[in-house]
N, C-alpha and C positions, 0 to 999 in steps of 0.2 A: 708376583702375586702375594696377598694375604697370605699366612702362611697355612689358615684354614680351609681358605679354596685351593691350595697348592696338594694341601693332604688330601683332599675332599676328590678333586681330579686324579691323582694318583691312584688312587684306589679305583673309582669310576674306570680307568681307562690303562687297569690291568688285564693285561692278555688271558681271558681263562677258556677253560671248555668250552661254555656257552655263548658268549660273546665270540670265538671262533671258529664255530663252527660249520662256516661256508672253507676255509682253510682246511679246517681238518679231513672234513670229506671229501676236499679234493685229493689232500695227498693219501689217503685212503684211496681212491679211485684208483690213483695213477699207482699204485704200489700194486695194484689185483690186476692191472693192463697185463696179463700172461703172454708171456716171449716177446714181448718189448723192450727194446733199450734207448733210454733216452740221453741225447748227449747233456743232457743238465740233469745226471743220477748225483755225481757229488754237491749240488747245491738242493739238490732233492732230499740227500741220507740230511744235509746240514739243517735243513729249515725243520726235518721230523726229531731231531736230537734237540731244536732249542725247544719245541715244542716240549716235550718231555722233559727238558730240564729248566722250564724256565714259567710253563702254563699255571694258572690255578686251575688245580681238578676242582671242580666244581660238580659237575654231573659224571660221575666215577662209570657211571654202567656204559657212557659214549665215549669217555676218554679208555677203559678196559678193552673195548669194540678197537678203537681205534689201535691200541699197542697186539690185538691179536691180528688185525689185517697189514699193518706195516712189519711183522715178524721176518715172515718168510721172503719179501723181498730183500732185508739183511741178511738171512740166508743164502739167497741166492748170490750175494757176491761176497759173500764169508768174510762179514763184517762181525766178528766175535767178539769184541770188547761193547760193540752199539749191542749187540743180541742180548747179552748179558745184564745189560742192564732195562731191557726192556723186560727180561726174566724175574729181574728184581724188583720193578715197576707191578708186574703182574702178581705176584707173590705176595709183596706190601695190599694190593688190595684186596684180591682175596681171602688169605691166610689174616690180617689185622682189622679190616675195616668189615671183616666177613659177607661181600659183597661178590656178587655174581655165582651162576645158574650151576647145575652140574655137567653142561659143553661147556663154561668157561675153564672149570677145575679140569678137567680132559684134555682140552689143550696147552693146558701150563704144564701138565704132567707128561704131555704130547713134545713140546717145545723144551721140555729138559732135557727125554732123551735124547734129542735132536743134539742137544749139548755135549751128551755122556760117552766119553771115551771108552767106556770099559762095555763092550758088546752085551755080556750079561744083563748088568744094573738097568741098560739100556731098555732090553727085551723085559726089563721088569717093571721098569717105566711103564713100555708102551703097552703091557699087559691092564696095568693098574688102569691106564689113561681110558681104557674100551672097559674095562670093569664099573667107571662111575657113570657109566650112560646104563643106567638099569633100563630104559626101553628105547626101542631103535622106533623113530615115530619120521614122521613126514618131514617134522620139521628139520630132527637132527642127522637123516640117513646119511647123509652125506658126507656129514663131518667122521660120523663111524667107518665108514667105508674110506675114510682118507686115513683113521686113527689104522685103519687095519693093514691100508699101502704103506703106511711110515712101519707098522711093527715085522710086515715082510722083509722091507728095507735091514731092519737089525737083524732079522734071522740069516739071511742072505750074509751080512758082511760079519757074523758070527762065523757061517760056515755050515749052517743046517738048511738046507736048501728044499728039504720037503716040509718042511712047518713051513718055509719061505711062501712055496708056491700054496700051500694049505693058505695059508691067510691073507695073501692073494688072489685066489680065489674066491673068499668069502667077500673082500671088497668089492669085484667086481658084479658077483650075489648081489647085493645090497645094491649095489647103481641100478642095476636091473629092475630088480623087486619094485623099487619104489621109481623106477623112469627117472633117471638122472642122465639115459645115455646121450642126453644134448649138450650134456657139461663140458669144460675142457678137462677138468680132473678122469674124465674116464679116457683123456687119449694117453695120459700118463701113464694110467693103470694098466691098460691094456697093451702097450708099449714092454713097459717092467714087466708082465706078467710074459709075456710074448720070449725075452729075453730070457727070464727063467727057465722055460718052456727047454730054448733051442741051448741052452746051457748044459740043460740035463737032459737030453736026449728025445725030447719031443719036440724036432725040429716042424712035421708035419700041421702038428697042433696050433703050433707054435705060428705058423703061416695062416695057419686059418682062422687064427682070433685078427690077426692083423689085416686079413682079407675083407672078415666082417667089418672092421673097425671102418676100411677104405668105405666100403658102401657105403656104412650108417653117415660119416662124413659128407657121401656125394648126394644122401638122400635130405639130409638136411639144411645143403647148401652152404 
């Protein structure tokens, strides 16, 4: 080729956010498939790592969406060097290019202490992370009422087991309030919260969150 149509194609027919994005929201999709395992995860983590180190962001607010929905599926098979840098991804666009909402700043702040070894800093994370949602609305109950199961989670593996079940509690509040109880996020909740429950001596309680949990399951098919 010319070497001006060679430059001219190259560029043209660089991988970015926009031109991607039938890819991207697939593996967005397939990363939110809750309790799925698919025998092709390690060609899955691979194709969302080249993405991330290899896309032009282009449109920052879909490519941002996209590193908060493939997070937690790195989590879940404790892939911490890939999480790390999806942390650092997140941070470069927020914190420098000062882009995205106050639930994106939440869950970066949400996704660090998920990070944080030291149980405190953690709890003071996931404090700060439910402090920058100044109002709980329709749109964001949800992510609050997850911000509050992750900060039980640090109370709990601190060793404070009534703040544990306290904010706990107020998640499962919030699913309520605003009818979220069709989500999968509330069989988690209610799970954890159940565990706590029969931990500290409210095994009865403890039976009958899981009782209702069964119905509301068989009511909704």
């Amino acid at each position: 080729l010319h070497p001006m149509i060679r430059d001219v194609a190259v560029i043209e027919t660089t991988p970015s956010v926009s031109n991607c994005s039938v890819l991207i929201h697939s593996l967005e999709y397939l990363c939110l498939c809750h309790g799925m395992d698919f025998p092709f995860n390690q060609q899955l983590v691979g194709t969302i790592m080249s993405v991330i180190e290899s896309i032009h962001k282009d449109d920052v607010s879909t490519y941002l969406m996209f590193l908060e929905n493939v997070f937690p599926h790195f989590q879940r098979y404790d892939l911490v060097p890939e999480m790390r840098l999806i942390l650092s991804e997140m941070t470069t666009i927020i914190e420098n290019d000062s882009a995205g909402r106050n639930e994106d700043r939440a869950l970066l702040l949400d996704y660090q202490a998920i990070m944080e070894n030291n149980p405190q800093t953690a709890i003071e994370l996931g404090k700060k992370a439910i402090a920058t949602i100044t109002e709980i609305t329709v749109d964001n109950a949800q992510l609050v009422a997850n911000l509050y199961t992750n900060l039980s989670s640090q109370y709990k593996y601190s060793g404070d087991m009534e703040e544990a079940k306290r904010t706990m509690e107020e998640a499962i509040r919030i699913v309520q309030e605003y009818n979220f109880t069709y989500s999968h996020d509330i069989i988690d909740q209610v799970i954890n919260f159940a565990i706590l429950l029969s931990e500290t001596g409210e095994a009865v309680r403890a039976r009958s969150m899981l009782t209702g949990l069964s119905r509301s399951i068989s009511e909704q098919g």
